[in-house]
Every structure is written in structure tokens, then in C-alpha cells.
PDB file as gemmi writes it, atoms N, CA and C in Angstrom:
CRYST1    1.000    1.000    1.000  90.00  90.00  90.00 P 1                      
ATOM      1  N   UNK A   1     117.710 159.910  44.909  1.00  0.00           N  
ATOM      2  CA  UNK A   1     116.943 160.923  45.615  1.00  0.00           C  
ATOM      3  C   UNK A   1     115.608 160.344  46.093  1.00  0.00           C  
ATOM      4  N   UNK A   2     115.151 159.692  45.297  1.00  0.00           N  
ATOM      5  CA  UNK A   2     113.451 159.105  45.719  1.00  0.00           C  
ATOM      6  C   UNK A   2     113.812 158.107  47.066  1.00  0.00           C  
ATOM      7  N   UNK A   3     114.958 157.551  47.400  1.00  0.00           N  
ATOM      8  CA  UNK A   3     115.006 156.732  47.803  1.00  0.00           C  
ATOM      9  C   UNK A   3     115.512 157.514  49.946  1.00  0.00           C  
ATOM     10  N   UNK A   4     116.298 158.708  49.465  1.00  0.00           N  
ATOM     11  CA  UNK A   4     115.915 159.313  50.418  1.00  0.00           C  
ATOM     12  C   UNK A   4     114.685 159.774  50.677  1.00  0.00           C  
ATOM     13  N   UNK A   5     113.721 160.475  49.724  1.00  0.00           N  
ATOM     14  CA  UNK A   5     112.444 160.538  50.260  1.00  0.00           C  
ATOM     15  C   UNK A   5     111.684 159.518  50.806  1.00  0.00           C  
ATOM     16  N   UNK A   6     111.659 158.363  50.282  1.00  0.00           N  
ATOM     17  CA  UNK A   6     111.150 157.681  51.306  1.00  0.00           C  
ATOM     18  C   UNK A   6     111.202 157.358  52.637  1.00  0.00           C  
ATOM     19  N   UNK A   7     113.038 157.774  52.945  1.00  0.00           N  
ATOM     20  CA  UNK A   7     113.410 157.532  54.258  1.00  0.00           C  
ATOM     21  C   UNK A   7     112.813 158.671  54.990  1.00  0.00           C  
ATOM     22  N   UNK A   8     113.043 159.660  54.278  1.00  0.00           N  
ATOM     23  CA  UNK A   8     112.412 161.107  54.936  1.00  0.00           C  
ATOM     24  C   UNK A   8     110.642 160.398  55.343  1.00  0.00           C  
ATOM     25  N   UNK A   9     109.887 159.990  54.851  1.00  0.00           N  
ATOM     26  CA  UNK A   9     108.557 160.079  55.119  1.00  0.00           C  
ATOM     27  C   UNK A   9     108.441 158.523  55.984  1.00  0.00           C  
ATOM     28  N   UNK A  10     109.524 158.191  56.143  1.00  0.00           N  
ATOM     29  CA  UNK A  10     109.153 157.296  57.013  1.00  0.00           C  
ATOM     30  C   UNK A  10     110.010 157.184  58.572  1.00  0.00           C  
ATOM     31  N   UNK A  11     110.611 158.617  58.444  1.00  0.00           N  
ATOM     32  CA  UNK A  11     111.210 159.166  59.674  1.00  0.00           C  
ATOM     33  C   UNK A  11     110.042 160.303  60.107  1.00  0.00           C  
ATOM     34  N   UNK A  12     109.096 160.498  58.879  1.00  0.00           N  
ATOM     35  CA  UNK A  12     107.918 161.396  59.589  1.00  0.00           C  
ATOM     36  C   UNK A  12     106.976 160.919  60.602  1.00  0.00           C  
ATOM     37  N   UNK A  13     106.851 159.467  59.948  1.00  0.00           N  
ATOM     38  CA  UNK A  13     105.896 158.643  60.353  1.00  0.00           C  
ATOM     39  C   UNK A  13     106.744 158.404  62.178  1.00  0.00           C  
ATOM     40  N   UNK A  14     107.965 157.857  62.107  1.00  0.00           N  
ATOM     41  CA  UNK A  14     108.166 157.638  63.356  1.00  0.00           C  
ATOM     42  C   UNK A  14     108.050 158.776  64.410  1.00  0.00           C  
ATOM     43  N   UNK A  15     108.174 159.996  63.765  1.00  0.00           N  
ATOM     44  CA  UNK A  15     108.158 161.209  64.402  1.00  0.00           C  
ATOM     45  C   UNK A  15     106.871 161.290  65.252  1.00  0.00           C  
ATOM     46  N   UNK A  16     105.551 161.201  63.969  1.00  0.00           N  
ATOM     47  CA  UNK A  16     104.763 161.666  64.492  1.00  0.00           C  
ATOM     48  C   UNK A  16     104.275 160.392  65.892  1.00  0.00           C  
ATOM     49  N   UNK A  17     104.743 158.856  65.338  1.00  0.00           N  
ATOM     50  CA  UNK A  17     104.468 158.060  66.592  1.00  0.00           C  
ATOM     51  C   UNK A  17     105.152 158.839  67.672  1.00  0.00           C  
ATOM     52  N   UNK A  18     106.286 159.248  67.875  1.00  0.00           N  
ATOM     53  CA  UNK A  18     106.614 159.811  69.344  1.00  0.00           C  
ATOM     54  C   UNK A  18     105.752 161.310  69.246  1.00  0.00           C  
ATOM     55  N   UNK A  19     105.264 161.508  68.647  1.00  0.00           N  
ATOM     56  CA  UNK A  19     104.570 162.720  69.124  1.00  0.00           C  
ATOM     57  C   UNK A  19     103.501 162.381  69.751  1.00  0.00           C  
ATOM     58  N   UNK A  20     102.593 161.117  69.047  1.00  0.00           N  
ATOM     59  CA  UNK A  20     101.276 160.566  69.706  1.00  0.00           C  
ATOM     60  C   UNK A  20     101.945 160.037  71.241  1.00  0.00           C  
ATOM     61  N   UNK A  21     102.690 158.987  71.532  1.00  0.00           N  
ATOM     62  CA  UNK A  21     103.101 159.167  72.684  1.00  0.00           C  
ATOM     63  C   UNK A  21     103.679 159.999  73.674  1.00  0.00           C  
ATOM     64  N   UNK A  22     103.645 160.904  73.050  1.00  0.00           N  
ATOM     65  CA  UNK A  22     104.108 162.447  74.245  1.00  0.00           C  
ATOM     66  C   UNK A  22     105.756 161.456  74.804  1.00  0.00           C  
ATOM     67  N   UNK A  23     106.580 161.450  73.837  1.00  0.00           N  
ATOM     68  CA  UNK A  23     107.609 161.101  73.893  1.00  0.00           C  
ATOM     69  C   UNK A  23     108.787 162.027  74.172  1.00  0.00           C  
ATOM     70  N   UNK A  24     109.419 161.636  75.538  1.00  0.00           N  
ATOM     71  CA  UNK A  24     110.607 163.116  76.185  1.00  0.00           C  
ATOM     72  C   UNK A  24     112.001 163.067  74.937  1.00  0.00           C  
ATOM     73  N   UNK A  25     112.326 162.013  74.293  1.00  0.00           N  
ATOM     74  CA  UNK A  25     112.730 162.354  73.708  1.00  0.00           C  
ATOM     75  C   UNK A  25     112.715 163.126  72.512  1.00  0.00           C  
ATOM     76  N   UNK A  26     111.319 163.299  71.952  1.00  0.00           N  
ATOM     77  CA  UNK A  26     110.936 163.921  70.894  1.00  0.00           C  
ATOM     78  C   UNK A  26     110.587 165.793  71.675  1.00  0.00           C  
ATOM     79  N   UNK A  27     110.446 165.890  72.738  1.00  0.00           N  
ATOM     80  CA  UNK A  27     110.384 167.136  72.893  1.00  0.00           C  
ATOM     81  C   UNK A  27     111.209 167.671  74.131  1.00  0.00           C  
ATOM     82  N   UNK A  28     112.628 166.845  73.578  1.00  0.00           N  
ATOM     83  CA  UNK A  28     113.720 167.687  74.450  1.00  0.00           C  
ATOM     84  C   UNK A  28     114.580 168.849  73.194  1.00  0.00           C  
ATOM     85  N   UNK A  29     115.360 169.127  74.285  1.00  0.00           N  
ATOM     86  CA  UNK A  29     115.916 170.193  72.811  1.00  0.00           C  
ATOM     87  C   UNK A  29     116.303 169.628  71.847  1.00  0.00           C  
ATOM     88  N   UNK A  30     117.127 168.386  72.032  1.00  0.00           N  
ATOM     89  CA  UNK A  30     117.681 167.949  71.116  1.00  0.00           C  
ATOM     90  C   UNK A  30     116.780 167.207  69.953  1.00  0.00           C  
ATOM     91  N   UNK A  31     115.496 166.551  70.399  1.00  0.00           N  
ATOM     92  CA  UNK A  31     114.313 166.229  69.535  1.00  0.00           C  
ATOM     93  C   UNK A  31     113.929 167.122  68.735  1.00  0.00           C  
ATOM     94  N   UNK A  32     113.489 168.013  69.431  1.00  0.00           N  
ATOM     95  CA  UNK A  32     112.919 169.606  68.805  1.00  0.00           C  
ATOM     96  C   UNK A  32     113.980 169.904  67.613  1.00  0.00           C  
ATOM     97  N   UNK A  33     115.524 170.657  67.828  1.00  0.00           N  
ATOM     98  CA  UNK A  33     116.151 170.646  66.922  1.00  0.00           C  
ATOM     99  C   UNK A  33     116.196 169.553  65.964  1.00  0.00           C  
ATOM    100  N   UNK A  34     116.383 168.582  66.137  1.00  0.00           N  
ATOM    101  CA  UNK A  34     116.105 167.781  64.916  1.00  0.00           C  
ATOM    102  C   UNK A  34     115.244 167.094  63.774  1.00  0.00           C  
ATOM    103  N   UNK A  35     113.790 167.789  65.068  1.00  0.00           N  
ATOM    104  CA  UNK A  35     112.587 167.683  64.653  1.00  0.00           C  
ATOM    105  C   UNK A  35     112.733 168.839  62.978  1.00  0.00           C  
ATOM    106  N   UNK A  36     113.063 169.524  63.764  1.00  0.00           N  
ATOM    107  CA  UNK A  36     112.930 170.977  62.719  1.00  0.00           C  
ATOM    108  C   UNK A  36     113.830 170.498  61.466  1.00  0.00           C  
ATOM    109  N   UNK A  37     115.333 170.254  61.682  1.00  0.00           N  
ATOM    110  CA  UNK A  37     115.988 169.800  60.712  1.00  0.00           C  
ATOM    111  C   UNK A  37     115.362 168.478  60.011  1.00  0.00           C  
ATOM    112  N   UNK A  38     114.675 167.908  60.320  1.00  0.00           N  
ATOM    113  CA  UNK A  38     114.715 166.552  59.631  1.00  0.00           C  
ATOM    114  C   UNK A  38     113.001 167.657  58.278  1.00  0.00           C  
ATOM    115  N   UNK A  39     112.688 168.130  59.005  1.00  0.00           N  
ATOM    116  CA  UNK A  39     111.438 169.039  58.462  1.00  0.00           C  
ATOM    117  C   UNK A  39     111.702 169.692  57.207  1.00  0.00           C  
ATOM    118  N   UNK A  40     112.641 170.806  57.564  1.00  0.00           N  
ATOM    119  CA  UNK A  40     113.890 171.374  56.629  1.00  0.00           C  
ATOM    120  C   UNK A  40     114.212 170.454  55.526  1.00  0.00           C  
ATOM    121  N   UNK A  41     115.174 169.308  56.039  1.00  0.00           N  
ATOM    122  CA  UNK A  41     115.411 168.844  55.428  1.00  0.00           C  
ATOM    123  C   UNK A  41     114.446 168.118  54.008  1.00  0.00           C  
ATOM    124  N   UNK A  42     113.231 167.900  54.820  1.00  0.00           N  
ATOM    125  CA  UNK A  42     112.503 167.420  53.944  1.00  0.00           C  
ATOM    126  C   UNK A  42     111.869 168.397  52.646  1.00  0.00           C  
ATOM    127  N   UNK A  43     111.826 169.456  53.073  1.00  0.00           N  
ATOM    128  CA  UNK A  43     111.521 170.722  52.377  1.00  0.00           C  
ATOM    129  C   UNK A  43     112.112 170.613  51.098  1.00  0.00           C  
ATOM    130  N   UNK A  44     113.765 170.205  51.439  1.00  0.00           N  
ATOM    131  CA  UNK A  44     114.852 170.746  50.414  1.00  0.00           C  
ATOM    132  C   UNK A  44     114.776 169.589  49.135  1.00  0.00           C  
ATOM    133  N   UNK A  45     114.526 168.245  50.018  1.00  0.00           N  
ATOM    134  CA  UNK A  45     114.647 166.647  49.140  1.00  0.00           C  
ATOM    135  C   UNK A  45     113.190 167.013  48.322  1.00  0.00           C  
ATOM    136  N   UNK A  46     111.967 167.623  48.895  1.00  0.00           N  
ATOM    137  CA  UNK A  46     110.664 167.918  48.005  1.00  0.00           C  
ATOM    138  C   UNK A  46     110.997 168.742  46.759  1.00  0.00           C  
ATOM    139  N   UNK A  47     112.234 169.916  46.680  1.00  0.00           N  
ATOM    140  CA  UNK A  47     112.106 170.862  45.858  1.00  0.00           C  
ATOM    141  C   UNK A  47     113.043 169.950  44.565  1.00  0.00           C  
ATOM    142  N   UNK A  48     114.000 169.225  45.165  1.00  0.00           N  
ATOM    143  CA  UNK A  48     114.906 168.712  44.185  1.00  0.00           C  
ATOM    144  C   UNK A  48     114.491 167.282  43.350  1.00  0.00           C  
ATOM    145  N   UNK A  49     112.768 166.982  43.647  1.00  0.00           N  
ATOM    146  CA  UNK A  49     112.115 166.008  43.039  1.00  0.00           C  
ATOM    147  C   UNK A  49     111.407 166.225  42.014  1.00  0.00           C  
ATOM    148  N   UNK A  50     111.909 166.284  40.864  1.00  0.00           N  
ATOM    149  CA  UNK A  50     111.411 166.648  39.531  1.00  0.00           C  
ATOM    150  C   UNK A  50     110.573 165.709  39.004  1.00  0.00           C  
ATOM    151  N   UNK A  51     110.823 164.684  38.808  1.00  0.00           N  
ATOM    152  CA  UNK A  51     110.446 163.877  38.035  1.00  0.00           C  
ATOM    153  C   UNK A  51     109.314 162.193  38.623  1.00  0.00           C  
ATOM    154  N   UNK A  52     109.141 162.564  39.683  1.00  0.00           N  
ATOM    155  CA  UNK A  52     109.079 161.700  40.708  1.00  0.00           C  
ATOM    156  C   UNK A  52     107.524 162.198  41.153  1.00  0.00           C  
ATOM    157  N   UNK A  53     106.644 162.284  40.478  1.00  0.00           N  
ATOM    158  CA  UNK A  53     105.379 163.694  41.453  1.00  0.00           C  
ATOM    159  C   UNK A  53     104.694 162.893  42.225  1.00  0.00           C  
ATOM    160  N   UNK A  54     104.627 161.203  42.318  1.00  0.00           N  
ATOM    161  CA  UNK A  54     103.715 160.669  43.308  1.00  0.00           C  
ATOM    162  C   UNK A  54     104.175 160.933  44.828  1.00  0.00           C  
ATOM    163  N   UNK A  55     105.391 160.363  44.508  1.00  0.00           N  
ATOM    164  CA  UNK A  55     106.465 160.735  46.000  1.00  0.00           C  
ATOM    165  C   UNK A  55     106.492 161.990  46.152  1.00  0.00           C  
ATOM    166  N   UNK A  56     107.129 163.282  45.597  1.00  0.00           N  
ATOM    167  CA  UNK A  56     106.963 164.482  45.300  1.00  0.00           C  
ATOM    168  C   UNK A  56     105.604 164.891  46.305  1.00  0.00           C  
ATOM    169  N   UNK A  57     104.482 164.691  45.741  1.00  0.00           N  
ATOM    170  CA  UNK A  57     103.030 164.763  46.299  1.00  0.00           C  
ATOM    171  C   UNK A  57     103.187 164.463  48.030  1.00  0.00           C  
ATOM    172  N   UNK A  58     103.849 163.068  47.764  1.00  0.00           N  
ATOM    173  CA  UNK A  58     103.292 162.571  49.615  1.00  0.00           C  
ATOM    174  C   UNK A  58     104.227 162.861  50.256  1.00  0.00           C  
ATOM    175  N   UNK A  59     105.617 163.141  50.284  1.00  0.00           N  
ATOM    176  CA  UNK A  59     106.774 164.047  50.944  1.00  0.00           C  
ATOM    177  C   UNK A  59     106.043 165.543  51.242  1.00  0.00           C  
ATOM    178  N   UNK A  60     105.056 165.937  50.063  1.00  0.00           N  
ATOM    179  CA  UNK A  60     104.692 167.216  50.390  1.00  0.00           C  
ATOM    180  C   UNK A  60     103.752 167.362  51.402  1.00  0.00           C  
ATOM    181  N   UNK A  61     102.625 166.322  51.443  1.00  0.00           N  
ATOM    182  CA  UNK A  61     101.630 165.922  52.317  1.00  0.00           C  
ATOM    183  C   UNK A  61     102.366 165.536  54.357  1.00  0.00           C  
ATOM    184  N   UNK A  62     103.332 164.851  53.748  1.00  0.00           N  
ATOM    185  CA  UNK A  62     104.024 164.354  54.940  1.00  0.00           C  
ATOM    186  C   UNK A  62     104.872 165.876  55.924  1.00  0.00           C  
ATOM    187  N   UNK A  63     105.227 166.244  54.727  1.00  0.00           N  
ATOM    188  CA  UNK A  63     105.955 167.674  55.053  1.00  0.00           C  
ATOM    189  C   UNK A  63     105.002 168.851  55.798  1.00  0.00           C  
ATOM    190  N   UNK A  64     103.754 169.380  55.461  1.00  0.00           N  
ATOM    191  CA  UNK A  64     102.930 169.728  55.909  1.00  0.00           C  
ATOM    192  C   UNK A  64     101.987 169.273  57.307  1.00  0.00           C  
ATOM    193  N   UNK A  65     102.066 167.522  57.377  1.00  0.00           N  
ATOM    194  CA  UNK A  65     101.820 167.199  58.897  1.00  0.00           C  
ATOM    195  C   UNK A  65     102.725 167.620  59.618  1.00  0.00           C  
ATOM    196  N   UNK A  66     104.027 167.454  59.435  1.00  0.00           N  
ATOM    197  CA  UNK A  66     104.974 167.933  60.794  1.00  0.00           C  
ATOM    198  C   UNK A  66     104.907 169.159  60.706  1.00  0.00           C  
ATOM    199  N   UNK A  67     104.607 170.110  60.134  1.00  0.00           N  
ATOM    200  CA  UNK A  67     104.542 171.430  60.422  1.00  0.00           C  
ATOM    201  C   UNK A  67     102.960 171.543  61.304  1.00  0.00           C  
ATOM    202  N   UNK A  68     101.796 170.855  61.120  1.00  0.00           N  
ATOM    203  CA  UNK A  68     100.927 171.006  61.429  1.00  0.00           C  
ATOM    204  C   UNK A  68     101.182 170.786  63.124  1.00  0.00           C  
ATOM    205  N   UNK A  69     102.281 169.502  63.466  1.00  0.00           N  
ATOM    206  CA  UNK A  69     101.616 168.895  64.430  1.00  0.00           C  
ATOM    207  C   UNK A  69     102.562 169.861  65.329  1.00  0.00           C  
ATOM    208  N   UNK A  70     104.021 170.596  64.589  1.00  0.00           N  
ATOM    209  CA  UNK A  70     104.638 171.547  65.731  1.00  0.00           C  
ATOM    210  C   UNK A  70     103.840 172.547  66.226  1.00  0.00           C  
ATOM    211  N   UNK A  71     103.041 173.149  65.126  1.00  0.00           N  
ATOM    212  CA  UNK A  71     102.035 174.525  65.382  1.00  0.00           C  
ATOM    213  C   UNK A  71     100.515 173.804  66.444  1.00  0.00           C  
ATOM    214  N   UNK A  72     100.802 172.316  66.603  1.00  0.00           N  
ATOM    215  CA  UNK A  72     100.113 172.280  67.623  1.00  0.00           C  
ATOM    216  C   UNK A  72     100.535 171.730  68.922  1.00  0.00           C  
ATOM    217  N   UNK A  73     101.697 171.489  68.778  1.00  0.00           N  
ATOM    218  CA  UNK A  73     102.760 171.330  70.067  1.00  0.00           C  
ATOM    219  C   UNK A  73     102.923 172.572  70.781  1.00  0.00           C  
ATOM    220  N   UNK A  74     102.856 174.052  69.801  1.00  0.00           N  
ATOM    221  CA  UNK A  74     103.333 174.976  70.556  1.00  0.00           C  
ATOM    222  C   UNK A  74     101.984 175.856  70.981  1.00  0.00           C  
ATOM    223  N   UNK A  75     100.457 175.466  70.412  1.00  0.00           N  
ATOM    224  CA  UNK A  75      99.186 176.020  70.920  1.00  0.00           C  
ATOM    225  C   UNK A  75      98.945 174.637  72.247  1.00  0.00           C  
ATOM    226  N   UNK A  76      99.673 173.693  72.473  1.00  0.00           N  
ATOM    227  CA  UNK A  76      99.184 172.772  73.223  1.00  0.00           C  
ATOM    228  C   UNK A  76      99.980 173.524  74.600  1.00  0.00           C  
ATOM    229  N   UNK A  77     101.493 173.915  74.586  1.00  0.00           N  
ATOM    230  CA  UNK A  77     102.163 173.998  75.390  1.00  0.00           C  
ATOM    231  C   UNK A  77     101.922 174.990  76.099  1.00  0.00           C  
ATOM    232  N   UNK A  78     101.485 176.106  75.105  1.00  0.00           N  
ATOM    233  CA  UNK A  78     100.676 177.870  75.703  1.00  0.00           C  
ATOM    234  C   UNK A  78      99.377 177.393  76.285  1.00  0.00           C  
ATOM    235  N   UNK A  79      98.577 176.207  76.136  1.00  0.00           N  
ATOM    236  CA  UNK A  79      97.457 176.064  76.475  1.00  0.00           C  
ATOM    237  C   UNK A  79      97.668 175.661  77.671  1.00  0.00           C  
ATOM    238  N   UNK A  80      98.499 174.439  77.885  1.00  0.00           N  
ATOM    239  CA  UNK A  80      98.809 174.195  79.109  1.00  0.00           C  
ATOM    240  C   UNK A  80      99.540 174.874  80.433  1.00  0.00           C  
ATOM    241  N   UNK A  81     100.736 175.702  79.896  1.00  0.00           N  
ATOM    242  CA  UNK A  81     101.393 176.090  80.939  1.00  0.00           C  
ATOM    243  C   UNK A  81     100.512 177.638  81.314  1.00  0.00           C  
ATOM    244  N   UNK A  82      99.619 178.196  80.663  1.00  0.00           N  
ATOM    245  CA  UNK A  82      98.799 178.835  81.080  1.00  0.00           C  
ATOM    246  C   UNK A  82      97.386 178.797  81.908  1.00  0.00           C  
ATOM    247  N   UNK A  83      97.566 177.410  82.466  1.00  0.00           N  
ATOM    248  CA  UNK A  83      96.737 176.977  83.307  1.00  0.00           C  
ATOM    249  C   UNK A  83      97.726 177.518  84.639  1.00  0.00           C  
ATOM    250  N   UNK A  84      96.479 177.687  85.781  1.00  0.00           N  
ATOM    251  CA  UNK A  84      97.010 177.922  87.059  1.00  0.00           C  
ATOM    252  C   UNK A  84      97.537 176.563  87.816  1.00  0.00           C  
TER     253      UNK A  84                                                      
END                                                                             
């Protein structure tokens, strides 16, 4: 299990690089959906880490940026397409 978490937080990390590059693949549907699932997913690998609390900790930390950076994908996108 720890050993998927790591993969999980280092599929965050690549995430958030295509997010810093305003990457089309990261915000086509199919990015988006998997954005969310890989998120999810990470949710589920955090709850089933008992014994593990350093990783535990930074899966949780990691888990909380991608939620941060969608809730600012979707104040970026209202910001923008509400321009004239």
C-alpha cells in the first residue's frame, strides 16, 4: 500500500506540472475525469494507511493541493470566460 502512495503523490506532482503549464491535456474531459479519479483515488489509499503516518500525512497534504488547485481551475475559468 505505501508503495502505491507514493505513486499516487508522485502522479500529483506530475499533475500539478501540467496544471502549471496550462496543459490541454490535463483540462480536456478526459484529463479532468481522471484528474478527479486519480484525487478519489487518493482519498481512498489515505484512509486505508494505518500504520504508515509520515506518508499518511503527505498523501494527505498532496491530496488537499489537487483539490485546492481544481477549486482554482474552476474560479480561474468563471473569471475568465466572464470577461467580455
Amino acid at each position: 500500500m505505501m508503495k502505491l502512495a507514493v505513486t499516487m503523490m508522485l502522479t500529483h506532482f506530475i499533475i500539478f506540472i501540467l496544471w502549471i503549464m496550462n496543459s490541454g491535456h490535463l483540462f480536456s474531459f478526459y484529463g479532468i475525469t481522471a484528474w478527479i479519479a486519480l484525487v478519489g483515488l487518493g482519498f481512498i489509499i489515505q484512509l486505508k494507511l494505518d500504520k504508515v503516518m509520515m506518508v499518511r500525512r503527505l498523501l494527505s497534504i498532496s491530496n488537499g493541493w489537487m483539490v485546492f488547485l481544481m477549486g482554482a481551475t474552476v474560479l480561474i475559468y468563471f473569471a475568465v470566460s466572464s470577461m467580455p
